[in-house]
VMD Tcl script that draws the C-alpha trace (Angstrom):
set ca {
  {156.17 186.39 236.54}
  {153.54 183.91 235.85}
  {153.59 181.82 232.48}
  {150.50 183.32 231.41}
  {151.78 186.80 231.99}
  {155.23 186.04 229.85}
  {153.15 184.28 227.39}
  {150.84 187.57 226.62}
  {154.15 189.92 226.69}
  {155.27 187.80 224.38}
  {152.26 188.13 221.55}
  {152.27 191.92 222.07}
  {155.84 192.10 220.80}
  {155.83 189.98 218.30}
  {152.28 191.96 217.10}
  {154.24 194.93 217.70}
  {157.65 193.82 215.47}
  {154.95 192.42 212.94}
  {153.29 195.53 212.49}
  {156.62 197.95 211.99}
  {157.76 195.22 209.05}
  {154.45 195.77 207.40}
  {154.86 199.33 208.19}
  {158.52 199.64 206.68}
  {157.58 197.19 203.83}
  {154.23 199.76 203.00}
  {156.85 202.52 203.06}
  {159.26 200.63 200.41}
  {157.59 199.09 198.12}
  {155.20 202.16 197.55}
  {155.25 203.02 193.64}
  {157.59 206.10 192.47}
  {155.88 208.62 190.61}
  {157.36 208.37 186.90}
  {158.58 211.12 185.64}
  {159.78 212.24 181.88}
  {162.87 214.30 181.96}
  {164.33 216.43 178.67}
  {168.00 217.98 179.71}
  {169.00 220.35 176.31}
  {172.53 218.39 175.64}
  {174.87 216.53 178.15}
  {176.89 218.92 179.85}
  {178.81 219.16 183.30}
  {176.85 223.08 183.55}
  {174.19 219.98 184.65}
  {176.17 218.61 186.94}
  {173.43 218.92 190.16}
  {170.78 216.83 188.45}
  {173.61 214.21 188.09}
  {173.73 214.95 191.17}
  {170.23 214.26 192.34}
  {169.80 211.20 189.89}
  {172.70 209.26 190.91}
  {172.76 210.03 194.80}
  {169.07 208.95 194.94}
  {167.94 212.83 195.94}
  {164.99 212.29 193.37}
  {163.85 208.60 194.45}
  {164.01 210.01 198.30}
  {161.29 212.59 196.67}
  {159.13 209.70 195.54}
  {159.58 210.05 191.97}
  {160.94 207.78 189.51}
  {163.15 209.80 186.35}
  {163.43 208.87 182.60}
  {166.66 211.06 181.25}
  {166.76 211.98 177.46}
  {168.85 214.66 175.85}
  {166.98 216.61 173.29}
  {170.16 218.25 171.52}
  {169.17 221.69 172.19}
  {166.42 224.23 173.61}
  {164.09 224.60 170.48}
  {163.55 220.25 170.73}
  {163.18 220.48 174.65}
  {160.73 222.90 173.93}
  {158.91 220.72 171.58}
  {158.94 217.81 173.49}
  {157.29 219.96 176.60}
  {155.11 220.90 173.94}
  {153.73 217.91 172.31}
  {153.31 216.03 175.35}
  {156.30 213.89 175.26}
  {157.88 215.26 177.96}
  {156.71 216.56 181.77}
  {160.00 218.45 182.96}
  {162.46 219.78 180.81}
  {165.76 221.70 181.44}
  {166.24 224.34 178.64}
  {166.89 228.01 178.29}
  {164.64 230.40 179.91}
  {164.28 232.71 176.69}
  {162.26 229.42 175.00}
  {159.03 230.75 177.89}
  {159.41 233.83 176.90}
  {159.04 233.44 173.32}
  {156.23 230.81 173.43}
  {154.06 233.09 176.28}
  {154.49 235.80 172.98}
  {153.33 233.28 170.61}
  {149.82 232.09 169.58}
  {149.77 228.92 171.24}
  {147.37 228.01 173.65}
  {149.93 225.63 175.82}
  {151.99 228.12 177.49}
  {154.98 226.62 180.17}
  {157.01 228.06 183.32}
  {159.86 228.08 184.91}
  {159.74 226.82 188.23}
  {163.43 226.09 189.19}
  {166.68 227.48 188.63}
  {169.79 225.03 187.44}
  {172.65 227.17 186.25}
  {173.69 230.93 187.69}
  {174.96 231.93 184.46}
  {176.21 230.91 180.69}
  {178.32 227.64 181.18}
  {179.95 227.76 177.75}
  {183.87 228.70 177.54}
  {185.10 230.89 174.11}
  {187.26 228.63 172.37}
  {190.53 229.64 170.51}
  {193.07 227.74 167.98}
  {195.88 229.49 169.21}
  {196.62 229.49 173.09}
  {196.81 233.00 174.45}
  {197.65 234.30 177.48}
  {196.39 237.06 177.98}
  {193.55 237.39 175.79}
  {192.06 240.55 174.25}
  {188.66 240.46 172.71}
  {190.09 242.91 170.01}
  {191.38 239.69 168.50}
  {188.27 238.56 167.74}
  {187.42 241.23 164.98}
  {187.59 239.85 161.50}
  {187.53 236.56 162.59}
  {184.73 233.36 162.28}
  {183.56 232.29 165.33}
  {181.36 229.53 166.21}
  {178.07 230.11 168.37}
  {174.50 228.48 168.43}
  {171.27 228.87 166.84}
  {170.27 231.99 166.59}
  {167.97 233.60 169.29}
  {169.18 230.94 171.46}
  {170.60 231.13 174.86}
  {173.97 230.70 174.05}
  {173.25 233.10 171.43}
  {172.14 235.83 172.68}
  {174.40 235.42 176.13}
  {177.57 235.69 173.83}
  {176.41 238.25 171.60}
  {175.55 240.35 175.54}
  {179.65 239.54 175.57}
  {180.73 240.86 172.51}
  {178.90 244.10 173.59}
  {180.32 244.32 176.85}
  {183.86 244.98 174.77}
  {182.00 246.89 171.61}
  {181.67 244.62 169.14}
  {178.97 243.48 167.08}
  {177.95 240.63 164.42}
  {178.10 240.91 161.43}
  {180.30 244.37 161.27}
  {183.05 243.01 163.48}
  {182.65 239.18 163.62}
  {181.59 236.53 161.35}
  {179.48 234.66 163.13}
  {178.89 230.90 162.12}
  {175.29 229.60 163.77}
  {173.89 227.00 161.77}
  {175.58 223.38 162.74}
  {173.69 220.98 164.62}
  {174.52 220.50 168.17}
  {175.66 217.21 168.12}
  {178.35 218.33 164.90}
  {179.79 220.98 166.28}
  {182.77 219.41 167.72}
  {183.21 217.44 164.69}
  {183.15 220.89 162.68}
  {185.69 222.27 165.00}
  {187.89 219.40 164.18}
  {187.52 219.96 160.76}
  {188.69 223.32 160.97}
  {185.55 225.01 160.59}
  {185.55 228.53 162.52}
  {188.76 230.87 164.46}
  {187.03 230.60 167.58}
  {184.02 228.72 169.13}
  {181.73 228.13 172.66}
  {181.97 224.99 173.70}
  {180.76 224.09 177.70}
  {181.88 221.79 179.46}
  {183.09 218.76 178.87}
  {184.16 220.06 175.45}
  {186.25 222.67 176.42}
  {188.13 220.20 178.53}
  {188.52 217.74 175.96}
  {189.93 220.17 173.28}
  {192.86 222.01 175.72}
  {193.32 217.81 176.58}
  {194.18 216.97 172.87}
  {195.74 220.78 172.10}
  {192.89 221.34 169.62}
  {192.14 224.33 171.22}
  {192.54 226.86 174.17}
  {189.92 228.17 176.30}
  {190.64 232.12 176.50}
  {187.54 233.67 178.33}
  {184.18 232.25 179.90}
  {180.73 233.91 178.43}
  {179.07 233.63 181.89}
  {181.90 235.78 183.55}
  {181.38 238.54 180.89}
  {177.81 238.49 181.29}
  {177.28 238.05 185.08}
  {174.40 236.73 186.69}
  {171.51 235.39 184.99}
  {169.93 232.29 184.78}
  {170.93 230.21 182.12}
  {168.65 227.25 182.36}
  {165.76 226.47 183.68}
  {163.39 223.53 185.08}
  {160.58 224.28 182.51}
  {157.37 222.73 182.88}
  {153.38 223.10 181.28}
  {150.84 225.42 182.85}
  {148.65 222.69 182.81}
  {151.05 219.58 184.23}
  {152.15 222.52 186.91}
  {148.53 222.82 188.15}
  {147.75 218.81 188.11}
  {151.25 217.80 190.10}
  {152.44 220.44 192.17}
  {153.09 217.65 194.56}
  {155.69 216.16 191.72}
  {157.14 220.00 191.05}
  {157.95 220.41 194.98}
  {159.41 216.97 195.21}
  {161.44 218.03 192.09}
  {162.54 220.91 193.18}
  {163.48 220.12 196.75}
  {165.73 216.88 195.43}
  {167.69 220.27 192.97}
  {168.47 222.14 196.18}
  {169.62 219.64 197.66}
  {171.57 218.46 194.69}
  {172.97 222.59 194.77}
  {174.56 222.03 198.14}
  {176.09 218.99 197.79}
  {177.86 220.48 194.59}
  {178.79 223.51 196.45}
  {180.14 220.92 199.72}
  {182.11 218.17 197.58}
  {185.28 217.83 196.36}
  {185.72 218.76 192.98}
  {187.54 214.79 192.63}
  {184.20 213.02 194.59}
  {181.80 215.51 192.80}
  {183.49 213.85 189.59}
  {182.87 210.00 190.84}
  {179.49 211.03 191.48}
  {178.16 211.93 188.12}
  {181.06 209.67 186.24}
  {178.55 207.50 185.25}
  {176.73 210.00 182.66}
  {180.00 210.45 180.56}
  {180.85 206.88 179.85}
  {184.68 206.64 178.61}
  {185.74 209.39 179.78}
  {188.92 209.88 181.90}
  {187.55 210.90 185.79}
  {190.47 213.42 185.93}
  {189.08 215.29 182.51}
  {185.87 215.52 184.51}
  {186.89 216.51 187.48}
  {188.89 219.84 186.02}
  {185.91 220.08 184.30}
  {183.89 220.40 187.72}
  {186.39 222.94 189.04}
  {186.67 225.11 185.97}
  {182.44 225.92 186.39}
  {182.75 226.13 190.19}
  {185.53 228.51 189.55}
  {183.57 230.93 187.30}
  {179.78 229.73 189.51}
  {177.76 228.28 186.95}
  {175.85 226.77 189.58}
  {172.99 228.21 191.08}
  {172.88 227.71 195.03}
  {169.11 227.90 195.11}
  {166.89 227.19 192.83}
  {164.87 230.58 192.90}
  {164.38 232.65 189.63}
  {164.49 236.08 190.54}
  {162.63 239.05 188.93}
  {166.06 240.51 188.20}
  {167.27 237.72 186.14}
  {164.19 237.61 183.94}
  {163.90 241.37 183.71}
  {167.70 241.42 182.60}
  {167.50 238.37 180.06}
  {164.81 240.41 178.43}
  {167.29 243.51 178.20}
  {169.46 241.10 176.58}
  {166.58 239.58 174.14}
  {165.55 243.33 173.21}
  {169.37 244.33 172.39}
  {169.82 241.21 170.31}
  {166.89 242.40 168.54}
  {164.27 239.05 169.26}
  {162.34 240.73 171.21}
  {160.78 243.86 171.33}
  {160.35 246.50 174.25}
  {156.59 246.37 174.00}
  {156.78 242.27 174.10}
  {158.38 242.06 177.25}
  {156.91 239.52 179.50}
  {155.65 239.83 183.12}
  {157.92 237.70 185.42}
  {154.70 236.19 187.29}
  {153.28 235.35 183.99}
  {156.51 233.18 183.10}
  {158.10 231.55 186.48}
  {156.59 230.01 189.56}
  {158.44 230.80 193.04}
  {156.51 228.48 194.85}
  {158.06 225.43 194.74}
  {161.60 227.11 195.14}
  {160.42 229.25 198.33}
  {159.16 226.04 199.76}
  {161.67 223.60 199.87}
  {161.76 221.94 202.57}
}
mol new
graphics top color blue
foreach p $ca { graphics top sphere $p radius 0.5 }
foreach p [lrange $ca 0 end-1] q [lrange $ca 1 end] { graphics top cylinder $p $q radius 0.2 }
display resetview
């Protein structure tokens, strides 16, 4: 081979290795889309958008994720609501109500997180083999009213006949962030408390967890990827990325160890002990709190509403359409 001809092989390849390192550098250092995220408290029922956030699922998406925790569904709902926030993971009843309500900014589901209610009844006295007899006459600590766990426990009382206030005493005004610190303090005979907090109580024999809500209730989603009408029609592009980094998230919960699961999302409960979390992690993949897609189905929303009506926050004639409150999409479509 002439010099000339090893000379011009030469310059092609090095044009050709110049071009992929501009290619892979284009690829890199392309901007993330930022996105605001609201989660309704810190909970292991979260556990696959740990998942997604520290595993990288959501940066392989493209999009770049601020985490707050609004202390409940009625702030996530604000924050939606006032602009402060573009995705937030609250109860699906908070749709339902605001689609009934005068404003003029209505929201939708688009994704599924949890399968059912993640929170665990709580008792002072460790029992066996429980009977929810034992709860009559006795105080027991829920949420705000006409919230999700609200209205999922009272659906559990009812499975086993009993109603608030004729049978139960039912304590539902403290403040997310004091409950435990009420429950310390010896405020209520029983209480539902998710996960972590369960955990941590049976841990310091504070208290026993005796039945799980979301087994008594069965199947229905419990929160929900929530987003604006109007930030769903300018960035589907975001709400597909989001939602195909949550299935992923889904299966890789369902796949890994309980103990690698726990090593994973470690880094969102600071101080605590990785073996608390990780009995944590089994105890909801015990009783499937996580969803293993994130489609809402027309079953779920047409049975939350039975349970909405029975509570009595919602009427029969206010029932919602599903279409009108969740967008399938994004779920169908992930890639």
């Amino acid at each position: 081979m002439s010099l000339r001809s090893k000379a011009a092989r030469l310059m092609i390849l090095a044009f050709t290795l110049c071009s992929t390192v501009v290619s892979v550098q284009a690829q890199g250092t392309r901007p993330l889309i930022k996105v605001r995220y609201e989660e309704a408290i810190r909970s292991l029922m979260y556990v696959p958008v740990y998942i997604a956030l520290s595993k990288g699922f959501l940066k392989d998406e493209g999009l770049d994720v601020s985490m707050k925790t609004s202390q409940g569904t009625d702030k996530g709902m604000a924050a939606l609501l006032s602009g402060s926030a573009d995705i937030v993971l609250i109860g699906p009843e908070a749709t339902i109500y605001v689609q009934k309500s005068e404003s003029t900014l209505k929201t939708k589901m688009f994704a599924g997180n949890t399968a059912t209610d993640g929170y665990f009844l709580v008792s002072r006295k460790k029992a066996d083999n429980f009977d929810w007899n034992s709860l009559k006459g006795k105080q027991i600590m829920t949420w705000r009213p006409g919230s999700a766990p609200d209205i999922f426990f009272a659906t559990a009382l009812r499975r086993h006949s009993l109603e608030a206030p004729r049978d139960v005493d039912i304590v539902s005004n403290v403040a997310p962030v004091a409950r435990m610190g009420a429950w310390l303090s010896g405020q209520a005979d029983y209480g539902i408390f998710p996960e972590p907090n369960a955990s941590m109580l049976e841990k310091d024999g504070k208290g026993f967890v005796v039945a799980s809500v979301g087994h008594e209730v069965g199947p229905v989603d419990y929160t929900v990827f929530t987003a604006t009408d109007a930030y769903i029609e300018k960035n589907p592009a975001i709400l597909q990325a989001w939602t195909n980094a949550m299935a992923r998230a889904q299966k890789y919960a369902r796949a890994t160890s309980s103990e690698q699961v726990a090593k994973d999302i470690a880094q969102f409960f600071p101080g605590m002990d990785i073996a608390l979390i990780q009995s944590s992690v089994e105890r909801n993949r015990k009783f499937g709190i996580w969803k293993s897609t994130p489609l809402i189905e027309p079953a779920a929303i047409e049975k939350l509403q039975d349970m909405l009506v029975q509570s009595g926050v919602l009427t029969d004639a206010a029932r919602v359409k599903y279409e009108d409150v969740v967008v399938t999409k994004f779920a169908k479509n992930v890639k």
